[in-house]
C-alpha positions in Angstrom: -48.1 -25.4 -6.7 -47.8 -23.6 -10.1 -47.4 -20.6 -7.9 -44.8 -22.0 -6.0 -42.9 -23.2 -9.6 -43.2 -19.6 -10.9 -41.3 -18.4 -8.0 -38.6 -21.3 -8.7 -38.1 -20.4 -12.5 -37.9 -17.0 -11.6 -35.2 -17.8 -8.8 -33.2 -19.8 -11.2 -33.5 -17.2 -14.0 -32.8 -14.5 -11.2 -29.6 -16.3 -10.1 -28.3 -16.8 -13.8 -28.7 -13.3 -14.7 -26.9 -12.4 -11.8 -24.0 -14.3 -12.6 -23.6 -13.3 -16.0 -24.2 -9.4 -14.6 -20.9 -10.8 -12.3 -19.0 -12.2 -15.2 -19.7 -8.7 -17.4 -20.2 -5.7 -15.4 -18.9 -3.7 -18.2 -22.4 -4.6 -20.3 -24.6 -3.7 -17.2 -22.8 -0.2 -17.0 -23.3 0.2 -20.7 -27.2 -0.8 -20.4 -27.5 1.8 -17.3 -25.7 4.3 -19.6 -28.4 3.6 -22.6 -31.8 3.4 -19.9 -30.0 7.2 -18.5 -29.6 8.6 -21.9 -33.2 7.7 -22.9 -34.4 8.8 -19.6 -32.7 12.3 -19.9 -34.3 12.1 -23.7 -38.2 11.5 -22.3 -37.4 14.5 -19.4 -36.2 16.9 -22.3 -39.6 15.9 -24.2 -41.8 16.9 -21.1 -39.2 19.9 -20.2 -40.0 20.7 -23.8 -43.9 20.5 -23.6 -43.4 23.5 -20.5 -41.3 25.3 -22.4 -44.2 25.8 -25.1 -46.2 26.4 -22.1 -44.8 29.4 -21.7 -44.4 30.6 -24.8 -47.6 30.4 -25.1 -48.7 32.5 -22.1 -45.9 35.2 -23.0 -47.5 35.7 -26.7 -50.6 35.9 -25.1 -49.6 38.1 -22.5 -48.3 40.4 -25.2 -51.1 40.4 -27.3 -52.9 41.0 -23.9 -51.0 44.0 -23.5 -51.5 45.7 -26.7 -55.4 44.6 -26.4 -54.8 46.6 -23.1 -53.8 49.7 -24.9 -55.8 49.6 -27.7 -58.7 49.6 -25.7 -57.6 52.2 -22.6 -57.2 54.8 -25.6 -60.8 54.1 -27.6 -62.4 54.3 -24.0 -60.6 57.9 -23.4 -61.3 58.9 -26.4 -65.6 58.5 -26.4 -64.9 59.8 -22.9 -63.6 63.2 -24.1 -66.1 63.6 -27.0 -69.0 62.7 -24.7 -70.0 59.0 -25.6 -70.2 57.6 -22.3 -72.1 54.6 -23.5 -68.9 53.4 -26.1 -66.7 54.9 -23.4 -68.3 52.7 -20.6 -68.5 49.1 -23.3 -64.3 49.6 -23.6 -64.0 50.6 -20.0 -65.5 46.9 -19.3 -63.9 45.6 -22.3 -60.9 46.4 -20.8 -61.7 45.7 -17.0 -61.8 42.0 -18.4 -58.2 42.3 -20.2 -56.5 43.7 -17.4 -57.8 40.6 -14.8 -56.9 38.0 -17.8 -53.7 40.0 -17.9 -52.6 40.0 -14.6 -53.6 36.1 -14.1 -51.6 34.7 -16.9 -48.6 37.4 -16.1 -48.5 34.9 -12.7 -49.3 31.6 -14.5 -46.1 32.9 -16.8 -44.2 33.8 -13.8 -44.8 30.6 -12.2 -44.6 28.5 -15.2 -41.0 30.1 -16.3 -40.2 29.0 -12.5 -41.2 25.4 -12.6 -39.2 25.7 -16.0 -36.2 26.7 -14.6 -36.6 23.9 -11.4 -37.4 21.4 -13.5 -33.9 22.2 -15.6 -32.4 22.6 -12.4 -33.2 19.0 -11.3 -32.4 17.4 -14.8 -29.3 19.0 -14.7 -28.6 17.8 -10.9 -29.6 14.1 -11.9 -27.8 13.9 -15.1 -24.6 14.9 -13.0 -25.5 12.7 -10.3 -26.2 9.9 -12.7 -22.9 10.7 -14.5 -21.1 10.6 -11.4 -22.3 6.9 -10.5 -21.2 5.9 -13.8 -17.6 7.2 -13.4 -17.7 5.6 -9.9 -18.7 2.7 -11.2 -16.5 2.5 -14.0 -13.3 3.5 -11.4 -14.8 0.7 -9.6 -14.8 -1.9 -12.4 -11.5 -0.6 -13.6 -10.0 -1.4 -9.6 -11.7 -4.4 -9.4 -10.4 -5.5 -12.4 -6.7 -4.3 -11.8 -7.0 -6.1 -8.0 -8.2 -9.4 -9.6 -5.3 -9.2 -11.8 -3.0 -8.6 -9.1 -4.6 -11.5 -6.9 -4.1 -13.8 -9.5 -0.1 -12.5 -10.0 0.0 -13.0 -6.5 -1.5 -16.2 -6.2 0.7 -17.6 -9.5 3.8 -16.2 -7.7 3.2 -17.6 -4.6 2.6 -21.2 -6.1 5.9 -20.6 -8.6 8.0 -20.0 -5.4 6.5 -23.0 -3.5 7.4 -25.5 -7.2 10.6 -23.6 -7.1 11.4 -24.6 -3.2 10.8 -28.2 -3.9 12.6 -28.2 -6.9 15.8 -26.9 -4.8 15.2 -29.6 -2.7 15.4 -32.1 -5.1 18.5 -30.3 -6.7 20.5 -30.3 -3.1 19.5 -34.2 -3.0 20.6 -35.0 -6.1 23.8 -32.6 -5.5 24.3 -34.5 -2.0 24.1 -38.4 -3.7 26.8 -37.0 -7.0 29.0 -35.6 -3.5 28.9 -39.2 -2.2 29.2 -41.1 -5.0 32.3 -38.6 -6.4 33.5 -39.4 -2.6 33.4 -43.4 -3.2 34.8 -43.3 -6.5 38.3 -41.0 -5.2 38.8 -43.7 -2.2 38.5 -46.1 -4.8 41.2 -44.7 -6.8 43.5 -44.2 -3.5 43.1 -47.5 -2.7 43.4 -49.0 -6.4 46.8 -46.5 -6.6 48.2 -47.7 -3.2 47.9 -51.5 -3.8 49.4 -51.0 -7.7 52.9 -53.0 -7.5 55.3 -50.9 -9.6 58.2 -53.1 -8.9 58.1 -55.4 -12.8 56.9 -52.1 -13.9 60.2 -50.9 -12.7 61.9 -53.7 -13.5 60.5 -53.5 -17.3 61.6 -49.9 -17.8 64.9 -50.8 -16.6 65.0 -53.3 -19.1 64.3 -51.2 -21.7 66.1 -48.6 -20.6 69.4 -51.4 -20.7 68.4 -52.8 -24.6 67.7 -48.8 -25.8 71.4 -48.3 -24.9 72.8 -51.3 -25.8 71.3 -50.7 -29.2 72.6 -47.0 -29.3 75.7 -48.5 -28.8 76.0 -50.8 -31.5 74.5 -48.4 -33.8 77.5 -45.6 -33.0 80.2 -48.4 -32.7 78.9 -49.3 -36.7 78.9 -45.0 -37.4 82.3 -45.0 -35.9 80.8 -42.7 -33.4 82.9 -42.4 -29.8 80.2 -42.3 -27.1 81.2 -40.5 -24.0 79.5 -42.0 -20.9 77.0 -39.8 -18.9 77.7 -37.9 -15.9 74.9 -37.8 -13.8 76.3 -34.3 -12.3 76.8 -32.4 -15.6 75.3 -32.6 -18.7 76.9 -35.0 -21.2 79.9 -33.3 -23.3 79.4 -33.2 -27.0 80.3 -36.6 -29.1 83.3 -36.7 -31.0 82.5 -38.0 -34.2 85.6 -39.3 -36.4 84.4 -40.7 -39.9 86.9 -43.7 -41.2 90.1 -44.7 -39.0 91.5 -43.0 -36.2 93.9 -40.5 -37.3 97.4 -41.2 -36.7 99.4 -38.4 -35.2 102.1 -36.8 -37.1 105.9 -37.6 -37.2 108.5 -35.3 -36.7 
C-alpha cells in the first residue's frame, strides 16, 4: 500500500514536472547546456590525469635512455681494460634498462594513443552535444514562431466570423431604414396630392389685389403716373412728374 502511494506521488510529481518542462523549454535547454558543460569539465579532469600519465612515462623513458648510455659506455670501457667482472655487473645493469625501456616506450606509445582517442571522442560528443542543442533551440524557436502563427490564425479566423455577423446586422438594419425611408416618401406623395391649394390660391390672389391697390394709392399721393403691366414685355419706365401737370406752351 505505501508502495503503491510512492508510485502515486511520484506520478503526480512526474506529471507536474512535465508540464512545467512544457510551459518552459527554454529552462530545460539551459539546464542540459549547464549538466554538458560540467560533464565536458569532469572528462577534461580525467583526460587530464592521462595526460600526466604520459608525461610521466616520457620523463622516465628519457632518463631511461641516458641510464641506457651511461651504462653501455662504463660496460665497454672495463671491457677494454680487462675488468670483466665490472664489465659483466653494467652489462646486466643495463640488460634490465633496456627491457624497462622498451616496455614503457609501448605503455607511452599506447598511452599517447588512448590520449589522442579519448580527445577524439570528447571532441566528437561535445559537437554532437552542441548540435542537439542548436536543434533544439531551432526547434523551440519554430515551435514558438508556429504557436504564434496558430494563434494569429485562430484570432483572424474568429475576427472575420464577428465581422460576417456584424455585416449582417448592418444589411438588416440598412434594409428596415430602406423601408421605413420608403413609407415616409409615399406618405409625403400622398399628403402633397390630397393638399387643396385652391384658398391658398385664392389668398395670394387676394394679396396680390390689396399689394397693388396699396401701390396705387401710394403713387396717386407721390403724383407718380403708373403705367399698367404688359404681360408680353417688360413694364416701360414710370414717368414721374413732381407737382401739377405741366401745361403745354402757347404760341
Amino acid at each position: 500500500m505505501f508502495k503503491r502511494l510512492i508510485n502515486l506521488i511520484r506520478g503526480f510529481f512526474g506529471r507536474f514536472v512535465s508540464g512545467l518542462e512544457k510551459q518552459n523549454p527554454e529552462a530545460l535547454l539551459e539546464l542540459e547546456k549547464e549538466n554538458l558543460r560540467k560533464q565536458i569539465a569532469n572528462y577534461n579532469q580525467g583526460l587530464a590525469a592521462h595526460a600526466g600519465l604520459c608525461e610521466k612515462l616520457v620523463s622516465q623513458i628519457k632518463r631511461q635512455e641516458a641510464e641506457e648510455r651511461d651504462l653501455s659506455a662504463k660496460a665497454l670501457a672495463n671491457l677494454k681494460v680487462g675488468n670483466k667482472d665490472a664489465a659483466a655487473q653494467y652489462a646486466l645493469r643495463l640488460q634490465t634498462v633496456r627491457r624497462e625501456l622498451e616496455e614503457n616506450r609501448a605503455q607511452a606509445k599506447q598511452a599517447e594513443q588512448t590520449y589522442q582517442e579519448l580527445v577524439r571522442a570528447r571532441d566528437v560528443a561535445v559537437k554532437s552535444a552542441q548540435a542537439k542543442i542548436e536543434s533544439l533551440r531551432y526547434a523551440i524557436d519554430d515551435m514558438r514562431i508556429k504557436k504564434a502563427t496558430a494563434e494569429l490564425t485562430e484570432l483572424a479566423s474568429g475576427m472575420i466570423t464577428q465581422i460576417g455577423g456584424s455585416g449582417d446586422t448592418m444589411d438588416r438594419l440598412h434594409q428596415v431604414v430602406e423601408e421605413e425611408r420608403t413609407k415616409a416618401a409615399g406618405r409625403a406623395r400622398v399628403a402633397r396630392d390630397s393638399l387643396d391649394l385652391s384658398e391658398v390660391n385664392v389668398k395670394e390672389a387676394e394679396q396680390k389685389a390689396l399689394a397693388d391697390a396699396a401701390l396705387a394709392e401710394f403713387a396717386a399721393q407721390a403724383g407718380i403716373v403708373l403705367e399698367p403691366a404688359t404681360p408680353a414685355a417688360a413694364p416701360p419706365a414710370a414717368k414721374e412728374a413732381i407737382g401739377p401737370a405741366a401745361e403745354p406752351q402757347k404760341s
